[in-house]
C-alpha positions in Angstrom: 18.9 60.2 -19.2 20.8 59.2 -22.3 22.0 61.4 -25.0 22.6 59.9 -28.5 25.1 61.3 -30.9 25.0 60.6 -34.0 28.2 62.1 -36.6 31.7 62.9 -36.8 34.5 61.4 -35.0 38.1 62.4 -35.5 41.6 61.9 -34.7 43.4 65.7 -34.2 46.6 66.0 -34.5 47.9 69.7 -33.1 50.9 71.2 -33.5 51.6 74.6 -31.9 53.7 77.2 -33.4 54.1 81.0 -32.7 52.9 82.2 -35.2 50.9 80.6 -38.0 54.0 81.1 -40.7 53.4 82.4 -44.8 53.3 80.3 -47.7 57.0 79.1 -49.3 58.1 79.1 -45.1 59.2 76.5 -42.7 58.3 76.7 -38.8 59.7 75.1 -36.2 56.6 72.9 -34.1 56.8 73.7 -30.3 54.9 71.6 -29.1 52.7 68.8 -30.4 49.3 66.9 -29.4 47.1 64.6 -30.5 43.8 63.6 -28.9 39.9 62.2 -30.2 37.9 64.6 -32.1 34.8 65.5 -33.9 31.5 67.8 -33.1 29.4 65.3 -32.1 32.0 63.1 -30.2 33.7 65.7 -28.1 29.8 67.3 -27.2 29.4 63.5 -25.8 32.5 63.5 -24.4 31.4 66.9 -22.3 28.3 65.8 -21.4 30.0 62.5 -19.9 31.9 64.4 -18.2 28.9 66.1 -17.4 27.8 63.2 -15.7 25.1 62.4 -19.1 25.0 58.8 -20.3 26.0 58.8 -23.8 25.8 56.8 -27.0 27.5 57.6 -30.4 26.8 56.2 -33.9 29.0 57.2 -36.5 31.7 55.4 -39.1 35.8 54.7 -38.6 38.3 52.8 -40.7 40.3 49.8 -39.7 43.1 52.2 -39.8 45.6 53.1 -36.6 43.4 56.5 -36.5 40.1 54.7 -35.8 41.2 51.9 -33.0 42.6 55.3 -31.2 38.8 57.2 -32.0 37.6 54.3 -30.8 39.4 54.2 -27.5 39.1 57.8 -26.7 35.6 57.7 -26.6 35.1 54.3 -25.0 37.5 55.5 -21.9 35.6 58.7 -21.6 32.6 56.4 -21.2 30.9 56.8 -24.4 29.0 53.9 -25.6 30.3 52.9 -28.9 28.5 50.2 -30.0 26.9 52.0 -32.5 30.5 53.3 -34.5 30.9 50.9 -37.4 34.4 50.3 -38.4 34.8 50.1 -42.2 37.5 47.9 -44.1 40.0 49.2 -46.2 39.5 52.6 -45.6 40.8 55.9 -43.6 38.9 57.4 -40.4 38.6 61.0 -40.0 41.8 63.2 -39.1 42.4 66.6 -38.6 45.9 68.4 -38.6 45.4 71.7 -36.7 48.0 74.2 -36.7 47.7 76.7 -33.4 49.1 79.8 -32.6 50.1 80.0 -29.5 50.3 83.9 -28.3 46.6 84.0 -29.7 45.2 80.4 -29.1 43.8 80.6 -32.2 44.0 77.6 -34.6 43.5 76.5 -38.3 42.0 73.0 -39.0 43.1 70.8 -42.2 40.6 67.9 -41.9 39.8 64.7 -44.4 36.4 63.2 -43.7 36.5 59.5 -43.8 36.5 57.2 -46.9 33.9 54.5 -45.7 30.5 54.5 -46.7 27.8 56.5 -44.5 25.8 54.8 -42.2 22.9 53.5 -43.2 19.6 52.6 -42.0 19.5 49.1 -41.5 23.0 49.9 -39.2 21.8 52.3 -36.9 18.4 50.3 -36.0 15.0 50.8 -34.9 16.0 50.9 -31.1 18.7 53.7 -31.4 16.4 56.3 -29.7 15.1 54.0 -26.9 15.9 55.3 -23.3 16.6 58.4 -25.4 16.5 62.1 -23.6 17.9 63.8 -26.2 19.5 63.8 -30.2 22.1 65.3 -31.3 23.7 65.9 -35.1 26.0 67.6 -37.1 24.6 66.8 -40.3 28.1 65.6 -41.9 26.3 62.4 -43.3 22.6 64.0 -44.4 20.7 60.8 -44.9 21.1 59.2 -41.7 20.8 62.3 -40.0 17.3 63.1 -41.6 16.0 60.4 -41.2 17.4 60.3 -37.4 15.8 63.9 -36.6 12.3 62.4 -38.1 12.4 59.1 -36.3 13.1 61.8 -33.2 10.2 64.4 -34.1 8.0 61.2 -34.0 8.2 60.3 -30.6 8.4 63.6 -29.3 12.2 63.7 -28.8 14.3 67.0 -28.8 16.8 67.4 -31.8 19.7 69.7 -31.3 21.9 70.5 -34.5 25.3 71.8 -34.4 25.5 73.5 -37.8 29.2 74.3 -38.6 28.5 75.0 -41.8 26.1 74.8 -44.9 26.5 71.3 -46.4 24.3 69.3 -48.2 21.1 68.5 -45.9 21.8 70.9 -43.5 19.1 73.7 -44.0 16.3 70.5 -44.6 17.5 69.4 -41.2 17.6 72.4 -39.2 14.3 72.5 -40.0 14.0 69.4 -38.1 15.8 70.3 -35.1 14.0 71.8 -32.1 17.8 73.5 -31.5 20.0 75.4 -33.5 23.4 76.3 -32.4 25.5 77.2 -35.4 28.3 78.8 -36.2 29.1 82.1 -37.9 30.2 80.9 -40.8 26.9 78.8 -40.7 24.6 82.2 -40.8 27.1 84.3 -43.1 26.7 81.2 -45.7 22.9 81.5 -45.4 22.8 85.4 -45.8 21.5 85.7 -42.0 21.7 89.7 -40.1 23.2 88.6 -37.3 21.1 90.8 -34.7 18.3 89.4 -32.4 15.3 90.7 -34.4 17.0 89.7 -37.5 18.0 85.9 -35.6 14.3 85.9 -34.1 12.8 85.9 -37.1 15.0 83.3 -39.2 14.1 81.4 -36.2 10.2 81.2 -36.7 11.1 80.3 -40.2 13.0 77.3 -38.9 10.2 76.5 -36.7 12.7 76.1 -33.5 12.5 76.4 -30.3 15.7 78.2 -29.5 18.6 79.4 -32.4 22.3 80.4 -30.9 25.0 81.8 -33.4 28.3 81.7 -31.8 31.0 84.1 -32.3 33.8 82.9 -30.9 35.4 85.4 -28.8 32.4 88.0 -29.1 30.2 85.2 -27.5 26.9 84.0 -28.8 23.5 85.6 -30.0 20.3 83.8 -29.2 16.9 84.0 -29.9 14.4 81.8 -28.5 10.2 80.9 -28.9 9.7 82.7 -25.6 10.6 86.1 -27.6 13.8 86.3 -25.6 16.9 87.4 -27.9 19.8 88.5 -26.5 23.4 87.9 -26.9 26.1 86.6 -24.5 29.5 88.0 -23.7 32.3 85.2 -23.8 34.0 84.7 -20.5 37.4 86.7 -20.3 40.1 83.5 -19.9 44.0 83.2 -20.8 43.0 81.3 -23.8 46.0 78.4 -24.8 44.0 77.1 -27.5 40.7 77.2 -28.9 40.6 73.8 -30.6 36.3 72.5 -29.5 35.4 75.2 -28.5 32.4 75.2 -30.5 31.7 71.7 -29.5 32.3 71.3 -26.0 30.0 74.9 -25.9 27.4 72.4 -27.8 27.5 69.6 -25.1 27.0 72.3 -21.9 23.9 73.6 -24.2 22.9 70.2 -24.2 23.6 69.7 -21.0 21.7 72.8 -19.8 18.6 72.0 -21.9 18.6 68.7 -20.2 18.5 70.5 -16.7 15.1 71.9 -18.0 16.8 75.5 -17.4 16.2 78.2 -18.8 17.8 79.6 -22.3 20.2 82.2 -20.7 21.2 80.1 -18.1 21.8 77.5 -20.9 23.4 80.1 -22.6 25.5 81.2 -20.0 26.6 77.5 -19.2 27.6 76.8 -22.7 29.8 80.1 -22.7 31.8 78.9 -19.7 32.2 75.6 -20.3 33.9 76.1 -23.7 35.9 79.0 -22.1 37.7 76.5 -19.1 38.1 74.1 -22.3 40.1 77.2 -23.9 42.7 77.4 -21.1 44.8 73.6 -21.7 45.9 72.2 -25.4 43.5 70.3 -27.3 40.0 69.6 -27.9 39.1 67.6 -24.7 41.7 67.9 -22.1 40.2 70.9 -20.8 36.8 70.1 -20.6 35.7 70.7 -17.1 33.7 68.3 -14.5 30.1 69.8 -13.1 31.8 71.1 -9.8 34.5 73.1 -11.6 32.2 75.1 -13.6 29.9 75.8 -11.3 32.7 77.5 -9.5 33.9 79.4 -12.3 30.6 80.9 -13.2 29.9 81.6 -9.2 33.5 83.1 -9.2 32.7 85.5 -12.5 29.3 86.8 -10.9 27.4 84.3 -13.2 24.0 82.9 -11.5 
């Protein structure tokens, strides 16, 4: 099974502090990190991890930033042969400022200067062998037209919807999943309970729609009629930098698995907790094995 990602990629640069200082201050860094980012890259990273062949198409500049992009993907064994490298311009970076008594972080990001992707780049093969897509809808186009090429032979979409950019409610209604963030459904007007979830839902048309909220876990509401929500696993959180995207590659992963959506669920949830306990997006992203344990060690089937 292969999944193919198709979106941001970043390099993140963390710096940890005590407490996130006021404006007109300066604050002493204790200690600093930088590592690969991006939704769509650190979900394919997981689901490597995972054990799930992956492939990623997105853009990178012939700056410093994108040869280490580049490399963090490739030695997690992501195939890259579909990230373009653009001259004369700047990849994606991130600088993320986290508190560390609270693990809680603030992101400055700059999206990348070179052109999108376009059609004629990402080919008419992208989706053979393919199990599975996944977006996050930064560059519309290419992701619109990826979700349709998808619908048409048959394929699962899954969008991770951060937030409401331009695109990103034509695609969701493209996308067979849904797993978006709070911000996402505050931006849209959405009641965040399960009747009110169920039936934004059927408007989408998908199968299954999470909104995750951090700390308070997820909600979820699925064709099956099941909505429920899902309490985060209680962890010594260090930092909570990808959360939200290593929660979208165990999703994937459990879709994949053909379980069912509260196992999925429950999967997702403790997958991005273990990442919470180490620094950075990906360091703490666990192997199959470990998480299994941790959910069979929390009273999780």
């Amino acid at each position: 099974m292969i999944v193919t990602g198709i979106g941001q990629c970043s390099l993140d640069y963390l710096a940890f502090v005590d407490a996130y200082p006021p404006l007109d201050t300066k604050k002493e860094i204790l200690q600093w990190h930088e590592e690969g980012g991006g939704p769509v890259a650190t979900a394919l990273v997981a689901l490597s991890r995972l054990g799930v062949r992956c492939r990623f198409s997105g853009v990178v500049g012939d700056d410093d930033a994108g040869g280490k992009i580049q490399r963090s993907l490739a030695e997690e064994g992501v195939d890259i042969s579909g990230l373009k490298m653009r001259r004369a311009s700047v990849s994606q970076t991130a600088f993320i400022a986290v508190e560390r008594e609270t693990g809680r972080r603030t992101i400055f990001w700059r999206r990348p200067t070179g052109e999108a992707l376009g059609k004629a780049e990402l080919g008419e093969d992208f989706l053979v062998g393919c199990s599975m897509l996944l977006l996050d809808g930064l560059m519309a186009e290419i992701s619109i037209h990826a979700a349709g090429e998808a619908g048409r032979r048959g394929l699962p979409v899954m969008l991770d919807a951060g937030r409401v950019r331009p695109g990103m409610v034509e695609l969701a209604g493209l996308s067979d999943y849904v797993v978006g963030s709070e911000e996402f459904a505050r931006e849209l007007g959405w009641e965040l309970s399960p009747g009110a979830l169920s039936r934004e839902r059927e408007r989408l048309g998908a199968k299954a729609l999470t909104i995750t909220l951090g700390e308070r876990g997820s909600i979820t509401a699925s064709s099956g009629g099941d909505c429920f929500e899902t309490a985060a696993f209680k962890v010594d959180v260090v930092d909570t930098t990808g959360a939200g995207d290593v929660f979208h590659g165990g999703y994937a992963y459990g879709l994949l698995q053909g379980w069912g959506i509260r196992r999925t669920v429950a999967f997702a949830s403790a997958l991005a907790a273990i990442k919470c306990t180490m620094a950075g997006g990906r360091a703490g992203i666990a192997r199959l094995a470990e998480v299994m344990s941790f959910m069979l060690a929390a009273g999780t089937p």
